[in-house]
C-alpha positions, 0 to 999 in steps of 0.5 A: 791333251795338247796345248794346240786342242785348246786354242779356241778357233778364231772367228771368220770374220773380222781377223787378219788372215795372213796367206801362208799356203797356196795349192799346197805349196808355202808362200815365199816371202818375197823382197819386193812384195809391197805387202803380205798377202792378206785377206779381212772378212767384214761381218757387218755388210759382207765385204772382203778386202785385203792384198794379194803381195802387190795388188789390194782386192776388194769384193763380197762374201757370203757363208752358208751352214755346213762352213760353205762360203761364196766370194763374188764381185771381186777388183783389185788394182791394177799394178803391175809388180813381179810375183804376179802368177802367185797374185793370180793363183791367190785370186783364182783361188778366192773364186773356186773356193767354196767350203772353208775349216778352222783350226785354231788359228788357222783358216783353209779354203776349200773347193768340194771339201778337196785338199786345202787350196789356201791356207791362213793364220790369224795375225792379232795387233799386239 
């Protein structure tokens, strides 16, 4: 048994989801990035808010059984930064997304439980 099978899969909400992969390709970590891409899920009302690498994001999400998941409402600033296709994919991504898996300490977005759109890692303050 490997030591991985016996991380226990972290919780949806309330963890720092740090964005490493978009449309299969990983996220570089770029110089003028004003922060990493994130995301944080609020169990309490609903609400999701995080940044995109430039811009922060805010909006609502709902789950449903069978790991569905809804994001609706979603505004973000409005700076205008390099990087922004990526920012925009990010985006588009959080609207398309429909179905979501956890691993361990990883978080997949998912349209049509196709290929992984998204991927994340929980990040814990130490």
């Amino acid at each position: 048994m490997s030591s991985e099978a016996m991380v226990p899969d972290a919780s949806l909400g309330e963890t720092y989801w740090k964005l490493v992969e978009l449309n299969g390709k990983p996220l570089k970590q770029l110089p003028f990035r004003q922060q990493e891409a994130h995301m944080i899920l609020k169990k309490a009302d609903g609400r999701v808010q995080g940044s995109g690498g430039c811009n922060r994001f805010f909006g609502r999400y709902e789950t449903r059984p069978g790991n569905r998941i809804h994001f609706s409402g979603l505004g973000s600033t409005m700076m205008a930064c390099p990087g922004l296709a990526e920012e925009s994919a990010f985006f588009k991504v959080l609207e398309t997304a429909d179905t979501y898996t956890i691993r361990g300490e990883s978080l997949q977005l998912h349209k049509a439980r196709m290929a992984a759109l998204a991927k994340f890692e929980a990040v814990y303050l130490k």
